[in-house]
Short mmCIF file of the C-alpha atoms (twelve columns), coordinates in Angstrom:
data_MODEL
# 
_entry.id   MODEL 
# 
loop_
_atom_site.group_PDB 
_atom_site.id 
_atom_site.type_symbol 
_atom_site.label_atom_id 
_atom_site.label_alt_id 
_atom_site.label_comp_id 
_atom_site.label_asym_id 
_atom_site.label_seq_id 
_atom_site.Cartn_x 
_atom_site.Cartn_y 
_atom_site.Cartn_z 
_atom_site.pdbx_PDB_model_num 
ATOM 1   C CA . UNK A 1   32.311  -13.062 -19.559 1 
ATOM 2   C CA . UNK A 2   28.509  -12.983 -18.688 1 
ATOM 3   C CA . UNK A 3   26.062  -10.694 -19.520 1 
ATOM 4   C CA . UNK A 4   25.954  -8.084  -17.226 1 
ATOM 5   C CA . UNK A 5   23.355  -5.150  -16.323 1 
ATOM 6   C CA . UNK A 6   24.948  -1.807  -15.384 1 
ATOM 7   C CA . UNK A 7   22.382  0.014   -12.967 1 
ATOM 8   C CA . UNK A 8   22.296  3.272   -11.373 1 
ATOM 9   C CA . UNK A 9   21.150  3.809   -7.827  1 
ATOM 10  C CA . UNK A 10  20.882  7.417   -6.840  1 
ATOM 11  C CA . UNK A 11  23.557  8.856   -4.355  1 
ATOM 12  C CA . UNK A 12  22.084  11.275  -1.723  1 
ATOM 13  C CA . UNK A 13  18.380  11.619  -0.078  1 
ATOM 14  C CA . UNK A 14  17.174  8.746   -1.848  1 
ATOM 15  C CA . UNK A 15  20.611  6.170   -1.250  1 
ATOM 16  C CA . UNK A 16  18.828  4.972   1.981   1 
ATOM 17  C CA . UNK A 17  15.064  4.277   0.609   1 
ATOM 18  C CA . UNK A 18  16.291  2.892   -2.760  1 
ATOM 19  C CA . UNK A 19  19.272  0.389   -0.848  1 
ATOM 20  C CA . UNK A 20  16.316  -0.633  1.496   1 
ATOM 21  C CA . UNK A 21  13.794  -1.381  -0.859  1 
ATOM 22  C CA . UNK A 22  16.480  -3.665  -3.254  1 
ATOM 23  C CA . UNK A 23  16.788  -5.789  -0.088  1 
ATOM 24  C CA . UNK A 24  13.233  -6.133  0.870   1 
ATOM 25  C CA . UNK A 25  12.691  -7.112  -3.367  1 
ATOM 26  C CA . UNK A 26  15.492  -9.809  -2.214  1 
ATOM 27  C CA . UNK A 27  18.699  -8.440  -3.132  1 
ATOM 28  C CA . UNK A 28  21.668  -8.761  -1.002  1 
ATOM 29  C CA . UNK A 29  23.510  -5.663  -1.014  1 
ATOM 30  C CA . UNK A 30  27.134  -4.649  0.520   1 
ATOM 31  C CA . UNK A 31  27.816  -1.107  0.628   1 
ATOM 32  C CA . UNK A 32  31.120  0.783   1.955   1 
ATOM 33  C CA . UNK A 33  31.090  4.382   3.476   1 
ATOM 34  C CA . UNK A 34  34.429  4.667   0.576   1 
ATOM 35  C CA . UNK A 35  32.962  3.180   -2.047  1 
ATOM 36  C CA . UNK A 36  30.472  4.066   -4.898  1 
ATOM 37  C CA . UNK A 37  30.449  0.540   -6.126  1 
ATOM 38  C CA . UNK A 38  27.519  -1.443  -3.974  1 
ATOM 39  C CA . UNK A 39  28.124  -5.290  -4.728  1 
ATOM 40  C CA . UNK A 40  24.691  -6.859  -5.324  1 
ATOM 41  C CA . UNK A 41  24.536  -11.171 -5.015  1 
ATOM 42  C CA . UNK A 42  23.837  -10.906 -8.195  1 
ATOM 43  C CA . UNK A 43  26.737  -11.119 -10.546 1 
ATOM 44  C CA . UNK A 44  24.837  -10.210 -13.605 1 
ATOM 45  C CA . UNK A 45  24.169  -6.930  -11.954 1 
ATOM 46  C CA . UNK A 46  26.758  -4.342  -11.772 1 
ATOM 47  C CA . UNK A 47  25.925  -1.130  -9.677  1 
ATOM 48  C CA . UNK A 48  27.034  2.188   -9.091  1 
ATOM 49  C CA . UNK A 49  25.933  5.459   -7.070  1 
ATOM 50  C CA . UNK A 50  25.373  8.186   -9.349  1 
ATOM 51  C CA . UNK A 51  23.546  11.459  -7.782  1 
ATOM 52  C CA . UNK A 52  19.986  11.061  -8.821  1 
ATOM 53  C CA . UNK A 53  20.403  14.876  -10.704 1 
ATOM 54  C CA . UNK A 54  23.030  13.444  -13.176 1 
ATOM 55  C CA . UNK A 55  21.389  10.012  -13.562 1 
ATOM 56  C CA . UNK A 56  19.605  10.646  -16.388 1 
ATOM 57  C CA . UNK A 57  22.546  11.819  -18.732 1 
ATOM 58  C CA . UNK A 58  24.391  8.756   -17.926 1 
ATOM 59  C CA . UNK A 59  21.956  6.261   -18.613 1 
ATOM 60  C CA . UNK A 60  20.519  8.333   -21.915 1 
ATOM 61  C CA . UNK A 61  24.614  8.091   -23.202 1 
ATOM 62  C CA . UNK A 62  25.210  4.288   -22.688 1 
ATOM 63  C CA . UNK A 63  27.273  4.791   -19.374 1 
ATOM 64  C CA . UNK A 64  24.798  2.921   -17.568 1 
ATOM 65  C CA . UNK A 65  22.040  0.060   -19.105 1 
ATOM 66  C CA . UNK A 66  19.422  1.902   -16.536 1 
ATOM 67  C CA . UNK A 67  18.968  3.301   -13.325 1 
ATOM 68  C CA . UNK A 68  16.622  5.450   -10.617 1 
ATOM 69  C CA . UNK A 69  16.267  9.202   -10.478 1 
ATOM 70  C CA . UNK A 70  13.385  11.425  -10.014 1 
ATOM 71  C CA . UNK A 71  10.996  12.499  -13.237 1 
ATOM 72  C CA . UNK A 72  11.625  16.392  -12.028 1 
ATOM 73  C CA . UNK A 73  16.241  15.552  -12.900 1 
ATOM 74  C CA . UNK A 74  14.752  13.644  -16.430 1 
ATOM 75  C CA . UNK A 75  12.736  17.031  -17.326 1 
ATOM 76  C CA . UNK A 76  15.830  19.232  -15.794 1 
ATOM 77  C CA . UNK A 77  18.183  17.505  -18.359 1 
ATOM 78  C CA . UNK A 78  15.979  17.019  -21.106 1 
ATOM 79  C CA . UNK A 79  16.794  13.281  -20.999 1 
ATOM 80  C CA . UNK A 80  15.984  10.639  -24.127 1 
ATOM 81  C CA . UNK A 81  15.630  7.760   -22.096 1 
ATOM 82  C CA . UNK A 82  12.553  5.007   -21.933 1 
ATOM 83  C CA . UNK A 83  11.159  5.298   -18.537 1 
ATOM 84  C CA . UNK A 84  10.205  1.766   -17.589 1 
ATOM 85  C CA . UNK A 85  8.136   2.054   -14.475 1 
ATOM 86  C CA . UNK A 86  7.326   4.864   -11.679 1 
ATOM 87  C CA . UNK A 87  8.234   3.745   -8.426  1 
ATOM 88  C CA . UNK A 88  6.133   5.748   -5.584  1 
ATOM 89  C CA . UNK A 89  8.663   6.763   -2.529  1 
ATOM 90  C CA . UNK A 90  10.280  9.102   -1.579  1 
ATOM 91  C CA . UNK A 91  13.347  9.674   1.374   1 
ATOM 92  C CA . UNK A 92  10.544  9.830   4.074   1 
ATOM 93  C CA . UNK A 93  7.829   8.010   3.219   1 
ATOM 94  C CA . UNK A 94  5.554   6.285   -0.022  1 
ATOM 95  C CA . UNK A 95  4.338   9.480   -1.917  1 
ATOM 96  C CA . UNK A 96  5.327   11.918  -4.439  1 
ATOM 97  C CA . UNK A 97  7.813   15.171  -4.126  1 
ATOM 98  C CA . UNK A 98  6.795   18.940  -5.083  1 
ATOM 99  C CA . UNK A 99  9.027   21.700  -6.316  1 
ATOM 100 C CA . UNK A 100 7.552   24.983  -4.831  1 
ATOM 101 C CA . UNK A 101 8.192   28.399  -5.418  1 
ATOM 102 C CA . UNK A 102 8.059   30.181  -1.458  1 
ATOM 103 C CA . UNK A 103 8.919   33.287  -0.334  1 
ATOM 104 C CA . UNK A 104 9.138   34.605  3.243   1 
ATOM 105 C CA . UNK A 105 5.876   35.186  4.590   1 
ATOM 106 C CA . UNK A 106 6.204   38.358  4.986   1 
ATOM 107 C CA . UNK A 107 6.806   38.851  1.350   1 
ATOM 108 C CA . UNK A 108 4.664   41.149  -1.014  1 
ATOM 109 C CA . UNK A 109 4.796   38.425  -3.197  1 
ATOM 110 C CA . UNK A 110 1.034   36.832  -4.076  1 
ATOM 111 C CA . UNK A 111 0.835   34.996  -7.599  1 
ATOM 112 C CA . UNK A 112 3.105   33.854  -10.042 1 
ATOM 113 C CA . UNK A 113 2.841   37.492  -11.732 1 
ATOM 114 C CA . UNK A 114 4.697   39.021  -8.892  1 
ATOM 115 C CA . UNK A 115 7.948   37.409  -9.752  1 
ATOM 116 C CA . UNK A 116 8.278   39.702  -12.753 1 
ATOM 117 C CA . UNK A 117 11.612  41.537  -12.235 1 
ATOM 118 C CA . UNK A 118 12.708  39.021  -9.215  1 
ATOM 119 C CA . UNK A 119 15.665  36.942  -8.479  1 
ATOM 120 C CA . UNK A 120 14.980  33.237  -7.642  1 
ATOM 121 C CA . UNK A 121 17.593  30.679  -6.373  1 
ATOM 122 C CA . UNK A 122 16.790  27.156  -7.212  1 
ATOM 123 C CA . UNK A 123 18.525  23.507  -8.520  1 
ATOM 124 C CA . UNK A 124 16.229  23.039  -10.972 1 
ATOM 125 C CA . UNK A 125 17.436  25.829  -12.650 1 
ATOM 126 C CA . UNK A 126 16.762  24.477  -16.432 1 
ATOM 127 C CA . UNK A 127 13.066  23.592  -15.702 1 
ATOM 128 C CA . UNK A 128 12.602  26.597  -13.826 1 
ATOM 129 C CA . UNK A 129 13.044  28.988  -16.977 1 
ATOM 130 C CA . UNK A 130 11.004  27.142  -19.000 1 
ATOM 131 C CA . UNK A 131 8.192   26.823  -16.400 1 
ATOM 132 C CA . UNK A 132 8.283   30.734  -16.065 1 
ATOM 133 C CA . UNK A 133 8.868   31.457  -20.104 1 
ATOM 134 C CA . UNK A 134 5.902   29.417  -21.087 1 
ATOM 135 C CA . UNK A 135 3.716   31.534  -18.446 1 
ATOM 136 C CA . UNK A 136 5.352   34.998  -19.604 1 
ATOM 137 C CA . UNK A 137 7.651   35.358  -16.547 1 
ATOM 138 C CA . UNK A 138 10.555  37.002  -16.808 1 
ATOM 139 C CA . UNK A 139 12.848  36.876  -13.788 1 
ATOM 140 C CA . UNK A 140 16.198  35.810  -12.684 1 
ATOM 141 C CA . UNK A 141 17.123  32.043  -12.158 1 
ATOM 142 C CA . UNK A 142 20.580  31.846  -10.494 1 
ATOM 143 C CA . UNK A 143 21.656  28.511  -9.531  1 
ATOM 144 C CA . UNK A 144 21.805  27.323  -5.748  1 
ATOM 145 C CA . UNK A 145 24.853  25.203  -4.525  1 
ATOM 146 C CA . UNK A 146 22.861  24.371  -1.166  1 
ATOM 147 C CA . UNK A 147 20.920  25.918  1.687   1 
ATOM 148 C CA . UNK A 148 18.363  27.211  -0.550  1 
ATOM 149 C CA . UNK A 149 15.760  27.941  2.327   1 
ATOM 150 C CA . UNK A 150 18.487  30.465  3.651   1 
ATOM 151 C CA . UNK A 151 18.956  32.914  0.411   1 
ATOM 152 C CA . UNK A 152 15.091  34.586  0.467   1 
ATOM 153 C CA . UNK A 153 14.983  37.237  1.188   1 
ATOM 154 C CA . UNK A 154 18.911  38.933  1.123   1 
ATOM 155 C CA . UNK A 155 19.981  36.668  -1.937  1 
ATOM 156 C CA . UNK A 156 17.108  36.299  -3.665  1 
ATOM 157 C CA . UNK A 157 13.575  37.294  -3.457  1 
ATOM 158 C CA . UNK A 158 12.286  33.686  -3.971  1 
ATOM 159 C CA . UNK A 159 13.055  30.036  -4.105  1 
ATOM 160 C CA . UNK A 160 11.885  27.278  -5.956  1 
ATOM 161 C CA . UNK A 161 12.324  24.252  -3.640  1 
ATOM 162 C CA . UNK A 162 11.423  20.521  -3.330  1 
ATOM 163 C CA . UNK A 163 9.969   19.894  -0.434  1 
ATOM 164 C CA . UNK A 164 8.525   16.322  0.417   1 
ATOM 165 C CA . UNK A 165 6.013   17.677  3.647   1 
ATOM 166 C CA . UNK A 166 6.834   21.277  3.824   1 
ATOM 167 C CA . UNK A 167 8.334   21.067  7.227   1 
ATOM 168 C CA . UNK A 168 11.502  22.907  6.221   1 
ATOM 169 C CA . UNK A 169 9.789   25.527  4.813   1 
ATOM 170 C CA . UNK A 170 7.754   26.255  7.426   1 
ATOM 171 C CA . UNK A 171 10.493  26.010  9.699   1 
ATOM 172 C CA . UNK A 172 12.158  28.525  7.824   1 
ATOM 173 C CA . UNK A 173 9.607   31.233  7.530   1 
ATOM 174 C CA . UNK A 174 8.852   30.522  4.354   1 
ATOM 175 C CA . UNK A 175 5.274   30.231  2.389   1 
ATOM 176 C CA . UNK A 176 4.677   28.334  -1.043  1 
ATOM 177 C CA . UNK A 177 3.372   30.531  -3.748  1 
ATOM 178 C CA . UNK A 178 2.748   27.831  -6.287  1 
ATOM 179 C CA . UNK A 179 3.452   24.159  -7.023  1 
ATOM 180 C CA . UNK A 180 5.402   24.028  -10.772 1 
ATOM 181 C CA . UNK A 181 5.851   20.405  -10.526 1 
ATOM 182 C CA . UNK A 182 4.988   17.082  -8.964  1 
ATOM 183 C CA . UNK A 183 7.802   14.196  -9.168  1 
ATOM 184 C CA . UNK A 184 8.104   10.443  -8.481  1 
ATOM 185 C CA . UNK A 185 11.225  8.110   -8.636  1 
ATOM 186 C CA . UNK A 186 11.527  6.691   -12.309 1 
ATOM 187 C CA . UNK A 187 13.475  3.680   -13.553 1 
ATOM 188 C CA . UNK A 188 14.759  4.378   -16.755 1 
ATOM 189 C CA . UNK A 189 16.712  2.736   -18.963 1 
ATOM 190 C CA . UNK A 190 19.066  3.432   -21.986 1 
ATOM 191 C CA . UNK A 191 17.057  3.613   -25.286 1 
ATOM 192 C CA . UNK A 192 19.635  0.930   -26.870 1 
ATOM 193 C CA . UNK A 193 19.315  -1.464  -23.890 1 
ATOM 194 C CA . UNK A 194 16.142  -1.367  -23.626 1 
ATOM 195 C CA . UNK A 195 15.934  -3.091  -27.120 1 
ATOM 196 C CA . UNK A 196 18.235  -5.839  -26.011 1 
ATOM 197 C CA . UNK A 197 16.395  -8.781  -25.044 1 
ATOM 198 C CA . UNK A 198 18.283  -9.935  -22.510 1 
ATOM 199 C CA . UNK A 199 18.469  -6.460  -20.569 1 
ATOM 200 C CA . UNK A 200 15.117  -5.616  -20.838 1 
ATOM 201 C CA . UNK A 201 13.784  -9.065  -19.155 1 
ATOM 202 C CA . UNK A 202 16.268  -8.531  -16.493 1 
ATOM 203 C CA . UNK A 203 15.437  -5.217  -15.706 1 
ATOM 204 C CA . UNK A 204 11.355  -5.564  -16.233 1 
ATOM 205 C CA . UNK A 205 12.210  -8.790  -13.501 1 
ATOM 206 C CA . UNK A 206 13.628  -6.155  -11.147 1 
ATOM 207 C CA . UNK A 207 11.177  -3.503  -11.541 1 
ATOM 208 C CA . UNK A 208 8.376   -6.706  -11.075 1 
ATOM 209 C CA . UNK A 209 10.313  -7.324  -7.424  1 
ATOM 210 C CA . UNK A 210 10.358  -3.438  -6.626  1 
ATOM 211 C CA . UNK A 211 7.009   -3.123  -7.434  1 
ATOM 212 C CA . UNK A 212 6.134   -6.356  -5.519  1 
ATOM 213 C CA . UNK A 213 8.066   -4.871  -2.472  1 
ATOM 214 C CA . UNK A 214 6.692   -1.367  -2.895  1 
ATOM 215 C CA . UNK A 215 3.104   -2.908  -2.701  1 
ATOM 216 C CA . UNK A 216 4.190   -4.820  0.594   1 
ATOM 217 C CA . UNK A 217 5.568   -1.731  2.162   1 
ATOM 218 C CA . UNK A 218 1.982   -0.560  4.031   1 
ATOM 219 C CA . UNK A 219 0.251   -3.908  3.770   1 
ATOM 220 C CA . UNK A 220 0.347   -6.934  6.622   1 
ATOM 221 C CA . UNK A 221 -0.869  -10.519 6.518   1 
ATOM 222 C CA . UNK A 222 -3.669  -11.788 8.996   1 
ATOM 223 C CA . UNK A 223 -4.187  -15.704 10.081  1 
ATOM 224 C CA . UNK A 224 -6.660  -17.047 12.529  1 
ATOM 225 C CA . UNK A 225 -8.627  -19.966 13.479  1 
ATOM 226 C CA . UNK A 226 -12.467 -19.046 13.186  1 
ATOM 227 C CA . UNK A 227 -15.229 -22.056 14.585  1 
ATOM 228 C CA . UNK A 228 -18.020 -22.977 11.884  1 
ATOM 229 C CA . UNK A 229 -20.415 -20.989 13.944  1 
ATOM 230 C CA . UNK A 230 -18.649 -17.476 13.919  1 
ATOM 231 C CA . UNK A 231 -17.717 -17.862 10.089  1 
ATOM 232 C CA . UNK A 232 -20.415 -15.745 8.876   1 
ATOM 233 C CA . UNK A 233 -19.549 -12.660 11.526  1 
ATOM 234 C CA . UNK A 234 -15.553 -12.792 10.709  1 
ATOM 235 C CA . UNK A 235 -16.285 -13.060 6.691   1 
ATOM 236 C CA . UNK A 236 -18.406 -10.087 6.626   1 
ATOM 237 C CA . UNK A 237 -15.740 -8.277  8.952   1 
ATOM 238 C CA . UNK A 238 -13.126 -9.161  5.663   1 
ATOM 239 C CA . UNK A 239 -15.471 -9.099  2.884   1 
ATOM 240 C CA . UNK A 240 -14.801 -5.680  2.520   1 
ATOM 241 C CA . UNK A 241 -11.441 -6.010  1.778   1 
ATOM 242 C CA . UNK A 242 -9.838  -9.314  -0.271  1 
ATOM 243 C CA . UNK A 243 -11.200 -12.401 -0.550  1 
ATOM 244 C CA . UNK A 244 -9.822  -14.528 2.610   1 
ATOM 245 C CA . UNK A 245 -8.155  -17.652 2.099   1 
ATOM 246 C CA . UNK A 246 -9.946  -20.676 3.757   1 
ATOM 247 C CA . UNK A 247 -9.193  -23.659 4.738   1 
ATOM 248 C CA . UNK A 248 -10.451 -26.663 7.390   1 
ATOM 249 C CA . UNK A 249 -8.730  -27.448 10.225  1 
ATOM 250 C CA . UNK A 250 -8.175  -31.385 11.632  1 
ATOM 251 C CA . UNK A 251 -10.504 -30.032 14.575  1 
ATOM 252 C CA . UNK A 252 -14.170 -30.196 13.246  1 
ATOM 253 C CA . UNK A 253 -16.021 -27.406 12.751  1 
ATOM 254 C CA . UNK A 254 -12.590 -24.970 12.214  1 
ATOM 255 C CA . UNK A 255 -11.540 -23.391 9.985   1 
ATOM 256 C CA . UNK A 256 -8.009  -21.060 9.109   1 
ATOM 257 C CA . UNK A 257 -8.297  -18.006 7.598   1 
ATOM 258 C CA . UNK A 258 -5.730  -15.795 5.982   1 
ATOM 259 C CA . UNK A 259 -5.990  -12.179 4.815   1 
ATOM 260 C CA . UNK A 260 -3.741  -9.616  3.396   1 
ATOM 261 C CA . UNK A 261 -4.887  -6.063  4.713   1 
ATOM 262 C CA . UNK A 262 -3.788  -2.663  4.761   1 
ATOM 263 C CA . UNK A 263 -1.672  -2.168  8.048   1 
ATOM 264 C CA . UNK A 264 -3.389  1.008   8.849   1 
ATOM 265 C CA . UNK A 265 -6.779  -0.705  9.743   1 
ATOM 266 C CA . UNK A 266 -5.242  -3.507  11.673  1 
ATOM 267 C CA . UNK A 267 -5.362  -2.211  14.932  1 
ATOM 268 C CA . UNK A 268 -9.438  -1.100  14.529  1 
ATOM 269 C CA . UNK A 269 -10.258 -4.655  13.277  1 
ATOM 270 C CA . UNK A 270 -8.188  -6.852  15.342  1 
ATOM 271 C CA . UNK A 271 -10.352 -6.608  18.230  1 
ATOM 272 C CA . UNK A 272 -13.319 -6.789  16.436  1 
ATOM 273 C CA . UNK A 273 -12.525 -10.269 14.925  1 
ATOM 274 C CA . UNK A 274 -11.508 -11.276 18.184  1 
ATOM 275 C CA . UNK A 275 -14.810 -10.172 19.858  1 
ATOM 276 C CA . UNK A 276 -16.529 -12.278 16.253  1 
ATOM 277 C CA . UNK A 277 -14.741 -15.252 17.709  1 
ATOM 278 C CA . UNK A 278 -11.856 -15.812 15.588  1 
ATOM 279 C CA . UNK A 279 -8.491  -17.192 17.675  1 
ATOM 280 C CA . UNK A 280 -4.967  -17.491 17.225  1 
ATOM 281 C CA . UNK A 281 -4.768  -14.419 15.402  1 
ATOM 282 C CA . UNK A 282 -1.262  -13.647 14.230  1 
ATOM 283 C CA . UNK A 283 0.042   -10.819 11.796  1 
ATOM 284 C CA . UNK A 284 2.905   -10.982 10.206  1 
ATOM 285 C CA . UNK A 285 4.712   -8.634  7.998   1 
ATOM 286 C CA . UNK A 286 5.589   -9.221  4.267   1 
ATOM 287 C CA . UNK A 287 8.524   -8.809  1.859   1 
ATOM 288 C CA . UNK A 288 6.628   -8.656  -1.385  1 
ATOM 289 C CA . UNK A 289 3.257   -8.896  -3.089  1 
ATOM 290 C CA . UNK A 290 3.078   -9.505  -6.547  1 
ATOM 291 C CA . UNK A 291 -0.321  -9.226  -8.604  1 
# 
């Protein structure tokens, strides 16, 4: 048999954003609505779906070479695993996660004082304690199957909640008190495997094309055809970004240009390179970029 890599992908909110980005870093992926066993085209990978709360655990015992979960389930469990890289996304979008405590806004409850004496319902129950001991809290942490916007205020006088925009909370009538932590995806890997040389160059390799993809995911690719006399205007329009790449056309006095930019200002500089004289324009979208 051949070396193999046994990686974790987390079940759950993240499934989606984690399956999508392994394609766009160039891996083939076949999933099954039955099936917690994604085949990758790789057959020196090996995958399965863990949820991203248990991840940790598995990879720090062996059962799994490495995998993704979020930094807030690695402090939850205490984990002893070597995180490789941090990976910014999230179900909805490219940035971070919170865990909040909120309360109903029509709760008396101010400041982190006012939980003295309380009852809280949260996942993150481990963390939770601790965050309160070390500030000289003392309240009760009960553990929360589900629904945890729903318990404040009949089953418990506040929550402690990750919330990615605060949408839900607001829709729920609920108010954050305080932000106890700040999470990111992780990949992590075993402490052992990490020390084999083999599974460490694999995995840094995938983490290089996740990384690569990552940095694609908000960034687009400009060309254009630019005539020797409205160089100077269309350079200084892209100077402030990278460095474009140039080259001469067969016409004389032409010359192709090619950018990579931030999607966000595409639409505000488009017409302006168009009114500098540059032609053909044509963005395109990219899979990966790799520093």
């Amino acid at each position: 048999m051949g070396k193999i890599l046994k990686i974790g992908l987390p079940k759950g909110s993240l499934q989606e954003s984690t399956l999508k980005l392994f394609r766009k870093a160039g891996y083939h992926i076949t999933t099954s609505a039955r099936s917690y066993y994604p085949s990758f085209d790789d057959s020196e990978i090996e995958a399965m779906l863990i949820r991203a709360q248990e991840m940790a655990r598995y990879v720090e015992d062996g059962i799994l070479d490495c995998g993704l979960t979020g930094k807030d389930w690695i402090l939850e469990q205490n984990a002893l695993v070597h995180e490789v890289a941090e990976l910014i996304y999230a179900k909805e979008g490219l940035r971070s996660v919170r865990w909040v405590i909120a309360v109903p806004n029509e709760s008396k409850i101010k400041t982190l004082k006012d939980l003295n004496g309380k009852r809280i319902a949260t996942e993150l129950i481990g963390f939770t304690k601790r965050y309160l001991k070390s500030r000289g809290i003392k309240a009760e942490v009960d553990f929360s199957w589900g629904a945890t916007e729903v318990k404040p205020p009949h089953l418990a006088d506040a929550i402690v909640e990750l919330t990615e925009t605060g949408s839900s909370l607001k829709a729920n009538n609920l108010r954050i008190v305080e932000t106890i932590l700040e999470s990111s995806t992780r990949f992590i890997a075993n402490k052992k495997a990490w020390q084999d040389k083999w599974k460490r160059q694999k995995m840094q390799n995938i983490v290089m094309l996740l990384k690569g993809a990552l940095s694609a995911e908000e960034k687009v690719g400009l060309k254009m055809n630019v005539p020797d006399g409205s160089l100077k205007r269309v350079m200084s329009l892209l100077s402030a970004m990278h460095s474009p790449t140039m080259s001469p056309l067969s016409d004389k006095g032409w010359y192709a240009l090619e950018v990579i930019i931030d999607e966000k200002v595409v639409r505000d500089i488009v017409p302006k390179l168009k009114k500098a004289g540059a032609t053909g324009i044509v963005e395109y979208q990219l899979n990966k970029v790799i520093p």
